[in-house]
FILOKE-697319 format. One record per residue: residue number from 1; residue in three letters; chain; x, y, z of N, C-alpha, C in turn. Coordinates in Angstrom, 2 decimals. Example, Ala and Ser with C-alpha at 12.3 -4.5 7.8 and 13.67 -1.06 7.14 Angstrom:
% residues 2
1  ALA  A  13.19  -5.69  7.80  12.30  -4.50  7.80  13.20  -3.30  7.80 .
2  SER  A  12.85  -2.25  7.08  13.67  -1.06  7.14  12.90  0.03  7.87 .
***
This chain:
% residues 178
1  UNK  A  11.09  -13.96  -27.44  11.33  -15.23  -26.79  11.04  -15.11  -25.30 .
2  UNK  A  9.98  -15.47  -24.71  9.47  -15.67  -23.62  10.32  -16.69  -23.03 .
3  UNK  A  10.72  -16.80  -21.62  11.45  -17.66  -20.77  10.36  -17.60  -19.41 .
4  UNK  A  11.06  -18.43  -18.44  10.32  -18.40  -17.57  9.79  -17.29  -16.86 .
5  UNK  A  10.55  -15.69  -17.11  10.00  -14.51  -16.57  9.25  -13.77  -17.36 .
6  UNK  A  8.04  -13.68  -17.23  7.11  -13.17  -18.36  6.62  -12.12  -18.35 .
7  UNK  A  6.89  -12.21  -16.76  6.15  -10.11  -16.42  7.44  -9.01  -15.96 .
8  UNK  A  7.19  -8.02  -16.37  7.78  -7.18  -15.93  6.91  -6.06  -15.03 .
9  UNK  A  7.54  -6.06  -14.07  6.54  -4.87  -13.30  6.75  -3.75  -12.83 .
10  UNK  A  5.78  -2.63  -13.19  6.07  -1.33  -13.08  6.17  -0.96  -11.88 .
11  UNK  A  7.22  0.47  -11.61  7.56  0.97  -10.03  6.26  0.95  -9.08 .
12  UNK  A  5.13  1.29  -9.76  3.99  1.90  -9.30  3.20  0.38  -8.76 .
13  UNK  A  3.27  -0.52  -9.34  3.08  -1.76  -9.36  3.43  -2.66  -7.82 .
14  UNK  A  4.66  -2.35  -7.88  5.73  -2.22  -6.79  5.14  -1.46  -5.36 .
15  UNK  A  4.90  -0.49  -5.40  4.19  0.67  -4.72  3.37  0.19  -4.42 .
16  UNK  A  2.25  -0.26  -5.28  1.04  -0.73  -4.30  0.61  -2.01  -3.85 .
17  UNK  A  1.78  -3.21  -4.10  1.82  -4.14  -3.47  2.45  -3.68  -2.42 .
18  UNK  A  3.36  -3.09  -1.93  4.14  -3.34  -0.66  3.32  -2.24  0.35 .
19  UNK  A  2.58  -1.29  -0.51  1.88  -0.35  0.54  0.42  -0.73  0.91 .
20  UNK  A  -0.09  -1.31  2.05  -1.08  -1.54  2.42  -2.64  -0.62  2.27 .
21  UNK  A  -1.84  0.75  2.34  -2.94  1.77  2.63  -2.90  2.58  1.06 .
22  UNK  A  -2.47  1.69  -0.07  -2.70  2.18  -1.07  -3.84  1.97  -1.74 .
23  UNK  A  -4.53  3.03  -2.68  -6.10  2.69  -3.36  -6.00  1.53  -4.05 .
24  UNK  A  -4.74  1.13  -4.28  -4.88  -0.37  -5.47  -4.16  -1.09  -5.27 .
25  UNK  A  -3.63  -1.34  -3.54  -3.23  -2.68  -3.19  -3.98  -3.97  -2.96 .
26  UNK  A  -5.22  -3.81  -3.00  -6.01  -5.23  -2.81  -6.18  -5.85  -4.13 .
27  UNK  A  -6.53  -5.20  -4.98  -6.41  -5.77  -6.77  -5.21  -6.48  -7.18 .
28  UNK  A  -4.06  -5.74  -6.78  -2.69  -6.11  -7.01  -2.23  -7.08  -6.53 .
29  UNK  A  -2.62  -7.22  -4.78  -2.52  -8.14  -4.03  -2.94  -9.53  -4.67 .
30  UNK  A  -4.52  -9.32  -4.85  -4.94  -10.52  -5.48  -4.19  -11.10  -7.10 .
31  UNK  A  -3.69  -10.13  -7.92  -3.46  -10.35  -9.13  -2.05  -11.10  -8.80 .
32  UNK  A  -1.16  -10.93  -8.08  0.14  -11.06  -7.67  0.12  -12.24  -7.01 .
33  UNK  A  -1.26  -12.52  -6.02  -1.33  -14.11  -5.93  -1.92  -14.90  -6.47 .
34  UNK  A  -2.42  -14.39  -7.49  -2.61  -15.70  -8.74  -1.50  -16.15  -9.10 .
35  UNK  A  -0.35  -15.25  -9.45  0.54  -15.83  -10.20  2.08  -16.51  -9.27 .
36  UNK  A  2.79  -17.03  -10.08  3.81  -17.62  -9.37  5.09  -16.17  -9.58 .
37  UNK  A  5.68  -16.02  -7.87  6.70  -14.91  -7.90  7.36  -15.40  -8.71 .
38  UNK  A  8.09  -16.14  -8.97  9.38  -16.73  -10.01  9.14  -15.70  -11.36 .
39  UNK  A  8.45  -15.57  -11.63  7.99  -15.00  -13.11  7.41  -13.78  -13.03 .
40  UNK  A  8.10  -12.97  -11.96  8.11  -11.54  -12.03  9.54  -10.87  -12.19 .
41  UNK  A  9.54  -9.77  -12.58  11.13  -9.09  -13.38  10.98  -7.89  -12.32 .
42  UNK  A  12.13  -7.06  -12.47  11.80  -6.13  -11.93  13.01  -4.73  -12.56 .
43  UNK  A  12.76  -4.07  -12.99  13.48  -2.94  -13.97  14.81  -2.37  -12.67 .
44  UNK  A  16.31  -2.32  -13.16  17.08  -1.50  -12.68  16.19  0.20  -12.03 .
45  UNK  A  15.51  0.82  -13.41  14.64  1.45  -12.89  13.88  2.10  -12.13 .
46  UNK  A  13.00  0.88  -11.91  12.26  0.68  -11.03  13.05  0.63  -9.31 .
47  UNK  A  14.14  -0.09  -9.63  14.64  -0.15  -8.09  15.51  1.10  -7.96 .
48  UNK  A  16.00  1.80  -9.13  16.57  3.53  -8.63  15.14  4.01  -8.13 .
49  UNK  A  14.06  4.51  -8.55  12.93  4.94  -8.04  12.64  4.60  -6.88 .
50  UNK  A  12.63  3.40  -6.52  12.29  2.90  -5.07  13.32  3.63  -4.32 .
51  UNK  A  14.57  3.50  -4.62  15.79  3.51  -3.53  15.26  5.42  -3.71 .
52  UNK  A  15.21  6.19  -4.77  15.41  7.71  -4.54  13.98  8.35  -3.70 .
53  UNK  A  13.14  7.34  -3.83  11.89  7.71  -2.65  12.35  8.02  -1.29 .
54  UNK  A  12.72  6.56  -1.54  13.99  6.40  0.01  14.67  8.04  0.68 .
55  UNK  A  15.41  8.00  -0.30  16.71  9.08  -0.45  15.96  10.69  -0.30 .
56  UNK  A  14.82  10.52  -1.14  14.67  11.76  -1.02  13.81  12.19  0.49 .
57  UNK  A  13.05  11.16  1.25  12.25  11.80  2.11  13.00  11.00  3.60 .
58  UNK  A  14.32  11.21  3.41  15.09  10.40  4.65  15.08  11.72  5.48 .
59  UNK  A  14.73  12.68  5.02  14.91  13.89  6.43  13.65  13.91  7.39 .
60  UNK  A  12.73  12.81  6.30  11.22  12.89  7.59  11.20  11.87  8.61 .
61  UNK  A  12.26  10.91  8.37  13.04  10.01  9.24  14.31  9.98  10.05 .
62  UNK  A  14.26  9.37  11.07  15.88  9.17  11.38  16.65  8.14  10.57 .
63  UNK  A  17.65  8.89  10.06  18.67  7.63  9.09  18.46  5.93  9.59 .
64  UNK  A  18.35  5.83  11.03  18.28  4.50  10.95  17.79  4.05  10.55 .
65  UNK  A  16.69  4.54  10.64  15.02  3.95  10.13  15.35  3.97  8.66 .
66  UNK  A  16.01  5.23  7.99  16.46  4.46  6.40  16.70  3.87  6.00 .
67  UNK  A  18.05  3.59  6.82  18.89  2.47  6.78  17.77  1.03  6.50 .
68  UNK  A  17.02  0.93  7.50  16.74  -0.34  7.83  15.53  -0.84  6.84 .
69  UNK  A  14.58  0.85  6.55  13.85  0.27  5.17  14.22  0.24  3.69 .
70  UNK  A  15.39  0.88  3.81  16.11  0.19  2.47  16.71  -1.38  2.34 .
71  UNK  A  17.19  -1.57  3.60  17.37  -3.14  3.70  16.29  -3.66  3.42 .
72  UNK  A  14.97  -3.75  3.87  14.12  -4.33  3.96  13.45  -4.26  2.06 .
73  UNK  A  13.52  -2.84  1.36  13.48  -2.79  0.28  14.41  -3.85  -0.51 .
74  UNK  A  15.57  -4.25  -0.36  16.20  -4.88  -1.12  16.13  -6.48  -0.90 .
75  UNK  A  15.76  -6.32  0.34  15.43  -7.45  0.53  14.08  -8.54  0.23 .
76  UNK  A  13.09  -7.32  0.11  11.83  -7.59  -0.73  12.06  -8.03  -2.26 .
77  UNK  A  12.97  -7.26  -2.97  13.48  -7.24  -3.90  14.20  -8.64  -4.59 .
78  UNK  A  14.59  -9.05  -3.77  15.38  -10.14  -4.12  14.50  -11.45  -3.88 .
79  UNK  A  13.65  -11.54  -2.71  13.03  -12.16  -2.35  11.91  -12.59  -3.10 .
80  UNK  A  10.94  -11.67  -3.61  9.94  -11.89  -4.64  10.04  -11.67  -5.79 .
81  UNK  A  10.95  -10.92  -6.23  11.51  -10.95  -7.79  12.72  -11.75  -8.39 .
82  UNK  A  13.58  -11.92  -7.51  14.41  -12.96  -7.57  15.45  -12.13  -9.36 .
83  UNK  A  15.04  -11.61  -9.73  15.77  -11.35  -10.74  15.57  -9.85  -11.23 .
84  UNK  A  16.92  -9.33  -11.38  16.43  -7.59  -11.46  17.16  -7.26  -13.47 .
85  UNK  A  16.55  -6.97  -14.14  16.58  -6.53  -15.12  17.88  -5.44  -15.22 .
86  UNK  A  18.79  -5.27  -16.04  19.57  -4.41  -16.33  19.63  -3.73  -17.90 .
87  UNK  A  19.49  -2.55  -17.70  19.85  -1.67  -19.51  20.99  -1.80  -19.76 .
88  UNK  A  20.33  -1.89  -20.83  21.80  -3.13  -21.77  21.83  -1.92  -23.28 .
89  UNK  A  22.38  -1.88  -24.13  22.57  -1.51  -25.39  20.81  -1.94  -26.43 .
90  UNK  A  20.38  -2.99  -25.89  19.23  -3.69  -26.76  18.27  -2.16  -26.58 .
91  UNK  A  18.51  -2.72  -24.64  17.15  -1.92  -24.76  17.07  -0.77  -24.79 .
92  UNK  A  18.60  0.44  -24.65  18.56  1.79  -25.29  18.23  1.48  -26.79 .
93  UNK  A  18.36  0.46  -27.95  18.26  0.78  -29.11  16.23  1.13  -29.27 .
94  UNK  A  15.68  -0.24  -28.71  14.37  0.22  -28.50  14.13  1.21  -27.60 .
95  UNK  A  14.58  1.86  -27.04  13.99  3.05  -26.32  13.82  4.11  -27.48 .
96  UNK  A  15.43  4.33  -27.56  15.70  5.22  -29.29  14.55  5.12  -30.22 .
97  UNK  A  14.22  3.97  -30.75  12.67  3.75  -31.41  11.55  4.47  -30.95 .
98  UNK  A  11.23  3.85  -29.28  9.94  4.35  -29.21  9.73  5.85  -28.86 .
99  UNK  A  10.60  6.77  -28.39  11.17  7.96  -28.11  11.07  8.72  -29.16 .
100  UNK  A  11.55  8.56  -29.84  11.82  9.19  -31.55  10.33  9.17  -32.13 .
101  UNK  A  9.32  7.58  -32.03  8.03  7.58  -32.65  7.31  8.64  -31.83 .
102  UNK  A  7.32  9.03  -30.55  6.34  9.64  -29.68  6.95  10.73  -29.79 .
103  UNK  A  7.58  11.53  -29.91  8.15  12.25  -30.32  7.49  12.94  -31.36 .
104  UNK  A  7.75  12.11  -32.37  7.19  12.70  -34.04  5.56  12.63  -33.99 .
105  UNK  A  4.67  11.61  -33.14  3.23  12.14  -33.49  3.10  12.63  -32.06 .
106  UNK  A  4.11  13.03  -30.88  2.90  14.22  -30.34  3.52  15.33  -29.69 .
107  UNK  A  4.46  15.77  -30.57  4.99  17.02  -30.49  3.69  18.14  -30.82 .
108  UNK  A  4.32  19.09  -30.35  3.64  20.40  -30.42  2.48  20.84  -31.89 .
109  UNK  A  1.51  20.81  -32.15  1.23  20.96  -33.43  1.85  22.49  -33.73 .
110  UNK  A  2.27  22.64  -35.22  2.85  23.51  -35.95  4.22  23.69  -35.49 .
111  UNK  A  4.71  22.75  -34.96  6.01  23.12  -34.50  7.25  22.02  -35.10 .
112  UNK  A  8.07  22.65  -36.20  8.58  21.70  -36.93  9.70  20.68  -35.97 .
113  UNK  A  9.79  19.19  -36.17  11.00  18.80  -35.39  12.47  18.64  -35.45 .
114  UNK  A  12.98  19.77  -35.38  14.33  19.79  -36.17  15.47  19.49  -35.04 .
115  UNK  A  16.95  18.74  -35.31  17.74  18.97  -34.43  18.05  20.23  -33.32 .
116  UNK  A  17.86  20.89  -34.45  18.30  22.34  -33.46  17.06  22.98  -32.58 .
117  UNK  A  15.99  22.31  -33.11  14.50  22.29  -32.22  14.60  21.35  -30.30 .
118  UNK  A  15.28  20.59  -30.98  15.76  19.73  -29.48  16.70  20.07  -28.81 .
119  UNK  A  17.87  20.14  -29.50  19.04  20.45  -28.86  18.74  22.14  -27.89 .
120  UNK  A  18.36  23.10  -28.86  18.17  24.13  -27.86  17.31  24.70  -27.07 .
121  UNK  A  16.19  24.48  -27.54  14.65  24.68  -26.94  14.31  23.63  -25.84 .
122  UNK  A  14.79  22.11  -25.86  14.49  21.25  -24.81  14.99  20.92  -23.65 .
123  UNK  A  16.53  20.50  -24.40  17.79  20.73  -23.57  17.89  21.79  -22.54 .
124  UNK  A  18.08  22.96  -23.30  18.67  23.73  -22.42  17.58  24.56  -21.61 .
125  UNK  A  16.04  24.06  -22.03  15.55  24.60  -20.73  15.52  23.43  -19.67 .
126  UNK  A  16.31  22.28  -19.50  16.51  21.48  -18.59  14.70  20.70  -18.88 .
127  UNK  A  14.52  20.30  -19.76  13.06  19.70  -20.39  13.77  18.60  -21.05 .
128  UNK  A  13.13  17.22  -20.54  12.98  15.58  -21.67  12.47  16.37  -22.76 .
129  UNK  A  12.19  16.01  -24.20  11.39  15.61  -24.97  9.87  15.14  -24.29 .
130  UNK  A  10.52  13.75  -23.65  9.30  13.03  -23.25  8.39  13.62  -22.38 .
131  UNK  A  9.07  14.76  -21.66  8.00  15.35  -20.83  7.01  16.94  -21.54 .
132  UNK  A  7.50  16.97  -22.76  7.32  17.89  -23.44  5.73  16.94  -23.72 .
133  UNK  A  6.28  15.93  -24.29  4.54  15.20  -24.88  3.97  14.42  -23.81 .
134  UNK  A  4.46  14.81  -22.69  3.75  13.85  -21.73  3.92  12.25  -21.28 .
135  UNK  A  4.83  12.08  -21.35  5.18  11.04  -20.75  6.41  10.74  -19.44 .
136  UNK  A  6.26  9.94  -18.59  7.55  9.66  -17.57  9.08  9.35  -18.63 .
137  UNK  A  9.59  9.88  -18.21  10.87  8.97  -19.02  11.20  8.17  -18.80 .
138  UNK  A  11.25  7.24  -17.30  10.98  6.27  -16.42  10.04  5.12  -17.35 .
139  UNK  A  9.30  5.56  -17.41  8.40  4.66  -18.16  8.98  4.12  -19.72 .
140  UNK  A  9.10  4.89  -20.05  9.82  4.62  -21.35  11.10  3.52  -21.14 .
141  UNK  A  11.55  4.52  -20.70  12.72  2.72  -20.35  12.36  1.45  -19.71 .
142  UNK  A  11.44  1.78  -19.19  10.56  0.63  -18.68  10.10  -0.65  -19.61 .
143  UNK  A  9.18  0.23  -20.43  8.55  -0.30  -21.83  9.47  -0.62  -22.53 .
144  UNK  A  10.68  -0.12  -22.90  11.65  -0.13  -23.41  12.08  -1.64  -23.26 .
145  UNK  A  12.44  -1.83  -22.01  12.89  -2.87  -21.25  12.15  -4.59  -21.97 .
146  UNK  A  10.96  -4.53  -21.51  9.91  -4.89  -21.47  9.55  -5.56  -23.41 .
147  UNK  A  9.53  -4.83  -23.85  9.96  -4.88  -25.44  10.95  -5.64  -25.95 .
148  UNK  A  12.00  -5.15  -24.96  13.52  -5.53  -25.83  13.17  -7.08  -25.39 .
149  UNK  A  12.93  -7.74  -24.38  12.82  -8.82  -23.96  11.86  -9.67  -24.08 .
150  UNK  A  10.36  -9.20  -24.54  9.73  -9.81  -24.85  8.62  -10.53  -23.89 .
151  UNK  A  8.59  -9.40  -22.65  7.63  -9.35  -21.35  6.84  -8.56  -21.31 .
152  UNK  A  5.73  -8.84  -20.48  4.14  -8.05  -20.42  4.83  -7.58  -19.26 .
153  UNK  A  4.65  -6.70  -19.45  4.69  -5.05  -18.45  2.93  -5.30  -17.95 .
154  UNK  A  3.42  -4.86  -16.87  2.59  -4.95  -15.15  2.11  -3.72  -15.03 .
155  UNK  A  1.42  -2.90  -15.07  1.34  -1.54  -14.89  -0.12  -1.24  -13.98 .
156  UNK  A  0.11  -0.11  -13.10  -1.14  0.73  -12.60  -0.62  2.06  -12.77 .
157  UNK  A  -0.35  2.37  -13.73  -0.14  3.46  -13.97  -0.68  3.60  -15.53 .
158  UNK  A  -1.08  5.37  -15.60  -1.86  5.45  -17.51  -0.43  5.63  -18.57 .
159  UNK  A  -0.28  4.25  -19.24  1.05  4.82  -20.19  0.18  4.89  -21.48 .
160  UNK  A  -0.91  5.40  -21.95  -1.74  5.53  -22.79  -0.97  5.75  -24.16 .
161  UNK  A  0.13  6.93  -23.89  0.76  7.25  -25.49  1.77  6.31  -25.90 .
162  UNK  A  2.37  6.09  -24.29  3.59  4.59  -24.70  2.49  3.61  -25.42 .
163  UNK  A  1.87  2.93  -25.04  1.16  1.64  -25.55  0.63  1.54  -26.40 .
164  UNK  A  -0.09  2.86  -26.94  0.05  3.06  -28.56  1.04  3.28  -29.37 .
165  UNK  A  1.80  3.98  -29.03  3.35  4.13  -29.99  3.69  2.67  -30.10 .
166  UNK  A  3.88  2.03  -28.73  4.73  0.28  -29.03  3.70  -0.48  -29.79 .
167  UNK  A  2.28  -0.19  -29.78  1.63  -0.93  -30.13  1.57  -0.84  -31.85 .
168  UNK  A  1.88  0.56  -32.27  2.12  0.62  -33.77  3.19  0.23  -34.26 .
169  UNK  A  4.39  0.28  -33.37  5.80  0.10  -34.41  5.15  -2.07  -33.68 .
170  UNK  A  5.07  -2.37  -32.72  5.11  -3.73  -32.37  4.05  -4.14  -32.04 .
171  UNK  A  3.01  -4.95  -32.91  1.68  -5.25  -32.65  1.86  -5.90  -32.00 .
172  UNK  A  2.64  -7.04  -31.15  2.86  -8.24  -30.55  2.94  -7.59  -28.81 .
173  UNK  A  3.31  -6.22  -28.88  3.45  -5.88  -27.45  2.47  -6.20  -26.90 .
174  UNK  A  2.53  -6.53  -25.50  1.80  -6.53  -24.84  1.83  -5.81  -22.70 .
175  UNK  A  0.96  -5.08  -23.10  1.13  -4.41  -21.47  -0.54  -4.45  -20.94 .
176  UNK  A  -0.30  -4.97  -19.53  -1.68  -5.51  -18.37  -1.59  -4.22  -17.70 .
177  UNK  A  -2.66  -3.62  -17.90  -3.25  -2.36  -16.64  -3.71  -3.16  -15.14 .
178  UNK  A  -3.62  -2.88  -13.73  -4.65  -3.09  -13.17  -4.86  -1.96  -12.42 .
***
């Protein structure tokens, strides 16, 4: 059920609209003013990522200056997205789905997938699954998101194995590269 917010848009998405001197802010730029802001989403996600960019490279700044581009982050935030997405129970159940499918076709060949295959071999070397087969985990909840609700995901980023996995269990998905 589509409502008036139809896109969801990825962190990276995010990234290279607000960064000028990025390789794929003029595409974005233009794609972003075709459309009307009202009907952009924006992932809980996505705005931890923004804020831990923040967080993590505040020592190459003076705090104020943090201070003041995190305001300015949230304030972008609110301003052109107008509505921020929250994980809810739905969309861990589809995550669980698409996690579990990517999982089972691109695990390790010859390597059986057993509980005790995850629990001790993945886990405890401090390893996702998802990063075992190559994917963000970020992303996944993203898509996740995006799924549960029934929005085209925005992406400049390659989710190549996500978009086939969603695209087999959910032919109806739909995700825009630019």
């Amino acid at each position: 059920m589509n409502n008036i917010y139809d896109y969801l848009i990825d962190t990276n998405y995010i990234s290279a609209l607000w960064d000028e001197n990025h390789k794929s802010h003029e595409k974005i730029k233009i794609f972003t003013e075709s459309k009307n802001y009202s009907h952009y989403l924006i992932s809980t996600i996505s705005v931890g990522e923004i804020l831990f960019g923040q967080e993590f490279n505040k020592d190459k700044l003076h705090s104020s200056i943090i201070l003041e581009k995190r305001a300015k982050i949230r304030e972008k935030i609110k301003e052109h997205y107008g509505y921020i997405v929250k994980i809810d129970r739905h969309v861990s159940e589809e995550y669980s789905k698409i996690k579990a499918a990517l999982l089972k076709k691109h695990r390790r060949k010859g390597r059986k997938l057993k509980t005790e295959y995850i629990t001790e071999e993945l886990y405890t070397e401090n390893r996702e699954p998802a990063e075992i087969i190559g994917v963000q985990e970020n992303d996944l909840w993203i898509a996740a998101t995006a799924l549960c609700y029934n929005y085209i995901l925005i992406t400049d980023d390659k989710m190549a194995k996500i978009e086939e996995t969603i695209s087999e269990l959910y032919p109806d998905f739909k995700m825009v590269h630019l």
